[in-house]
PANUBA-812174 format. One line per field, with one value per residue (C-alpha): residue in three letters; y, x, z. Coordinates in steps of 0.1 Angstrom, whole numbers, m for minus. Layout:
type	ALA  ...;
yy	Y  ...;
xx	X  ...;
zz	Z  ...;
//
This chain:
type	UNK  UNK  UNK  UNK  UNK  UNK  UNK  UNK  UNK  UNK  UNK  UNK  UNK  UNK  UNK  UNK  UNK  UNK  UNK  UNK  UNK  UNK  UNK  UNK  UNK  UNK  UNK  UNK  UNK  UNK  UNK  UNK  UNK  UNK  UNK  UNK  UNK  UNK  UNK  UNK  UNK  UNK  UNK  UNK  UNK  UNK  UNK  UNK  UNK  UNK  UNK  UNK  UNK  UNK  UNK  UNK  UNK  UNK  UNK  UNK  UNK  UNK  UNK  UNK  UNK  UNK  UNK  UNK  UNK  UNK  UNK  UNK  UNK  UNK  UNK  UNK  UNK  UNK  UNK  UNK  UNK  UNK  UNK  UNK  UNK  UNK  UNK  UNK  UNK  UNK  UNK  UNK  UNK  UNK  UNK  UNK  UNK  UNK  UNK  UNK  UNK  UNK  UNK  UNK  UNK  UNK  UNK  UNK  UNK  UNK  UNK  UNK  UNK  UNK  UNK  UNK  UNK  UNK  UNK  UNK  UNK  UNK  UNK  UNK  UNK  UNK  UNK  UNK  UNK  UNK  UNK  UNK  UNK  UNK  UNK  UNK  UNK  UNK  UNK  UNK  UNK  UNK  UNK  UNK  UNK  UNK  UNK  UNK  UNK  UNK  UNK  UNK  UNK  UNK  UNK  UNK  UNK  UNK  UNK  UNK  UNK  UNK  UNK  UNK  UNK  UNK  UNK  UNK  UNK  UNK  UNK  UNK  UNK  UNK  UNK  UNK  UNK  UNK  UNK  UNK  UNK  UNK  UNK  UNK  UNK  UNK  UNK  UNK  UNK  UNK  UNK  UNK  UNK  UNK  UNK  UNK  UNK  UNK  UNK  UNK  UNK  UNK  UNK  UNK  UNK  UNK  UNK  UNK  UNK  UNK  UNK  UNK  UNK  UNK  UNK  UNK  UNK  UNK  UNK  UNK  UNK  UNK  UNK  UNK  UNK  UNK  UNK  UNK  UNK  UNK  UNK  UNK  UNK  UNK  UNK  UNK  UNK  UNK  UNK  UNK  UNK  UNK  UNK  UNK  UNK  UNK  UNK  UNK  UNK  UNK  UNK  UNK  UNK  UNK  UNK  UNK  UNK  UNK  UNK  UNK  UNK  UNK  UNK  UNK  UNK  UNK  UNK  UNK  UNK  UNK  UNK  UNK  UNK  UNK  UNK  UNK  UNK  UNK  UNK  UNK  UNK  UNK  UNK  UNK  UNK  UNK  UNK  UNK  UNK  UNK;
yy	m200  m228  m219  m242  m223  m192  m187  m181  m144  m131  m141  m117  m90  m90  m91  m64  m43  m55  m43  m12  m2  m20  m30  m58  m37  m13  m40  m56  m23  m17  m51  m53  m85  m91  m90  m126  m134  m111  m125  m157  m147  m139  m170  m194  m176  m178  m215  m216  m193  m210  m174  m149  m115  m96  m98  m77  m51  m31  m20  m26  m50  m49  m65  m85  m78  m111  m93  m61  m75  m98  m67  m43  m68  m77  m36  m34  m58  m50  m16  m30  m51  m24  3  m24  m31  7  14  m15  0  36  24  31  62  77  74  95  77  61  69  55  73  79  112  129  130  139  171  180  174  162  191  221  210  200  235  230  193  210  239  218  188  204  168  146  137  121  103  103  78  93  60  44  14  m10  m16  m43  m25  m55  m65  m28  m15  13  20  33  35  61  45  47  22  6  m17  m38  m49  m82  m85  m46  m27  m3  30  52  80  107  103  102  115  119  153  166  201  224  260  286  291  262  243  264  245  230  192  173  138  129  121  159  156  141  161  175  164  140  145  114  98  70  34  48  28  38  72  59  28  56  80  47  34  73  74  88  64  64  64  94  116  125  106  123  102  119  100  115  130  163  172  162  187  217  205  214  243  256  250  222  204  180  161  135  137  120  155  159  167  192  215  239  245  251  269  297  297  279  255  249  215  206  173  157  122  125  89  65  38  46  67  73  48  49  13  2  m29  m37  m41  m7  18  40  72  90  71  78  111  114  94  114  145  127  119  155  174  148  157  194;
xx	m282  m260  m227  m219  m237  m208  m178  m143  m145  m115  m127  m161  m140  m120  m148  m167  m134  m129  m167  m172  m137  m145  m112  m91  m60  m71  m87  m53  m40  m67  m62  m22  m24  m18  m36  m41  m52  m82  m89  m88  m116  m139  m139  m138  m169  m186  m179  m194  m228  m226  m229  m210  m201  m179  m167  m143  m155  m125  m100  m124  m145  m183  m201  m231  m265  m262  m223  m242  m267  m239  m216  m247  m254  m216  m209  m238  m228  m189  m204  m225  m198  m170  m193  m195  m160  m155  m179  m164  m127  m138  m161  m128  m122  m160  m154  m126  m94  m88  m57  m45  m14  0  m14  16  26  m8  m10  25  29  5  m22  2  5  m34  m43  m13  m33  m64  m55  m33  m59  m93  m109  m89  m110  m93  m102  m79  m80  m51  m43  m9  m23  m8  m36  m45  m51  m69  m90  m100  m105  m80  m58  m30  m14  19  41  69  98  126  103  98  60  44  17  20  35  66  82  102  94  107  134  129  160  155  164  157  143  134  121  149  166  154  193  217  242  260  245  273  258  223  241  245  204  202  178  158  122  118  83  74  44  29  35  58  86  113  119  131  150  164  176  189  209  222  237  210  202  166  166  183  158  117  101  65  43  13  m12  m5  32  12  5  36  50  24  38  76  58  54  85  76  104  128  107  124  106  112  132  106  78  95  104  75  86  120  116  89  117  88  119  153  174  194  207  202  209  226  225  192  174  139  120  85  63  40  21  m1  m20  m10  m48  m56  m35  m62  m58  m64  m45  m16  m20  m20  14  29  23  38  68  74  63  88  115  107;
zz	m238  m256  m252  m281  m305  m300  m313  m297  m287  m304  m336  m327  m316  m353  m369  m353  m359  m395  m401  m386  m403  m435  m437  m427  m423  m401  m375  m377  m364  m339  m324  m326  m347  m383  m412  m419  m384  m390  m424  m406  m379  m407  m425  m393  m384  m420  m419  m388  m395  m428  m445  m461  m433  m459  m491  m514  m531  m551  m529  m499  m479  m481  m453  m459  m446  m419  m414  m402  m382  m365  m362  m346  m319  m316  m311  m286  m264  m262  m256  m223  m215  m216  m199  m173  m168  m164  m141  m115  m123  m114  m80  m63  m83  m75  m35  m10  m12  24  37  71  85  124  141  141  106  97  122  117  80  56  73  71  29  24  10  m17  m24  m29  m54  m71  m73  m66  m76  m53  m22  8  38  67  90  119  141  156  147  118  98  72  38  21  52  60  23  31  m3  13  48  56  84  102  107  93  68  50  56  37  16  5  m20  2  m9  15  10  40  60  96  116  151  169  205  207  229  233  231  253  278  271  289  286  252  241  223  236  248  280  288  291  326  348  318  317  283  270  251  228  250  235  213  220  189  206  238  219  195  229  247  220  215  250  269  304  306  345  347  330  340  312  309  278  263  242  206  196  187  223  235  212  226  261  246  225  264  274  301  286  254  227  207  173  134  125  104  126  141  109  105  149  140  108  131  157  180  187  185  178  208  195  163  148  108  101  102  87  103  80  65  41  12  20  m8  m24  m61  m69  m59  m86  m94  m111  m82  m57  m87  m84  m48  m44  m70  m49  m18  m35  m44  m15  6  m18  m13;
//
């Protein structure tokens, strides 16, 4: 194929529009461009064919037998090369959206809402990828990551989305005594998340003095919290891990934090805003403002 022998491609595309309207007008409007620049593509590309495409017939355009045969192939292959295009758009669209998020907010949030996900978007497929780990969205072909932290991350696209207060809580009853600083918590057992250092920072920087408490670290948050859930003794959670506990009664809030900049993260690529992913961080944004 001689690419010489084509011409420009917006000059196809008005024609093809100007013919199978028969009008120049309404290919103008189709194409967001004016009148004249249509008329324009026409007769560059009857000068260069040599041949007439349309001409005026009353208060239309008639287009000529080598116009129609031009404008059937050019309407063929816009309609291969569009039905392409779509096709590679919607090859994330077809597929589970891959969603990386820490353990905890996954068992203690996102799965308590998923049945409200599903009636509301029977369509929407997820996959959930629960890990502590920060993981690279472009480089792992996740499309979106929820984490925790004060933010902001590079090479993503970052929306707080839930605020992460800390709080301390415990099974009713367990706290005898009144809590008015973390420093009333000495001889309590702290159950903590292993390798999650922010709880510990948070607690430290709070008043409490690490070395006078039994720090005991489980691998996930969630079975730390079954461990408080039996009254073995304090978890300090995001606040918001702990509400469906408190709201049952399950636990109680001994001590809670008002004021914070750590909180909870949509993490996204700006090449990846697909309808569903969309949809799905529109349904975040009001279940976290629920």
């Amino acid at each position: 194929m001689d690419w010489r022998d084509v011409p420009s491609l917006q000059a196809l595309r008005g024609f093809e529009a100007a013919a199978r309207h028969g009008s120049l007008s309404a290919a103008a409007r189709e194409l967001n461009v004016t009148h004249a620049a249509i008329a324009q593509h026409v007769r560059r590309l009857e000068a260069h064919f040599g041949c007439a495409l349309m001409m005026r017939e009353g208060a239309g355009m008639q287009v000529s037998p080598e116009g129609r045969a031009l404008a059937d192939a050019l309407a063929e292959g816009f309609g291969i090369v569009g039905a392409a295009a779509t096709a590679l758009l919607r090859r994330h669209e077809d597929r589970p959206l891959r969603i990386a998020l820490t353990p905890s907010l996954a068992a203690n949030w996102l799965m308590p809402r998923i049945g409200k996900l599903w009636a509301e978007h029977p369509g929407l497929e997820l996959e959930l990828i629960p890990s502590p780990d920060v993981v690279d969205l472009r480089a792992q072909n996740y499309d979106m990551a929820l984490r925790y932290g004060r933010g902001p991350w590079t090479g993503v696209v970052s929306e707080r989305i839930l605020d992460a207060a800390h709080a301390v809580v415990a099974t009713p009853g367990l706290i005898a005594r009144p809590i008015t600083t973390l420093s009333d918590l000495a001889g309590y057992d702290l159950l903590t998340e292993a390798n999650n250092a922010e709880d510990l920072l948070w607690a430290e920087q709070n008043g409490l003095e690490i070395d006078r408490v039994s720090v005991r670290s489980f691998p996930t948050i969630s079975m730390a919290l079954e461990a408080v859930r039996a009254g073995f003794g304090l978890g300090i959670v995001p606040r918001v891990i702990a509400d469906a506990d408190i709201a049952r009664g399950d636990l109680e809030i001994v001590y809670e934090e008002t004021n914070t900049d750590l909180a909870y993260h949509m993490l996204t690529r700006a090449d990846r805003a697909t309808g569903p992913l969309r949809t799905l961080m529109s349904w975040l944004r009001r279940e976290a403002k629920a």
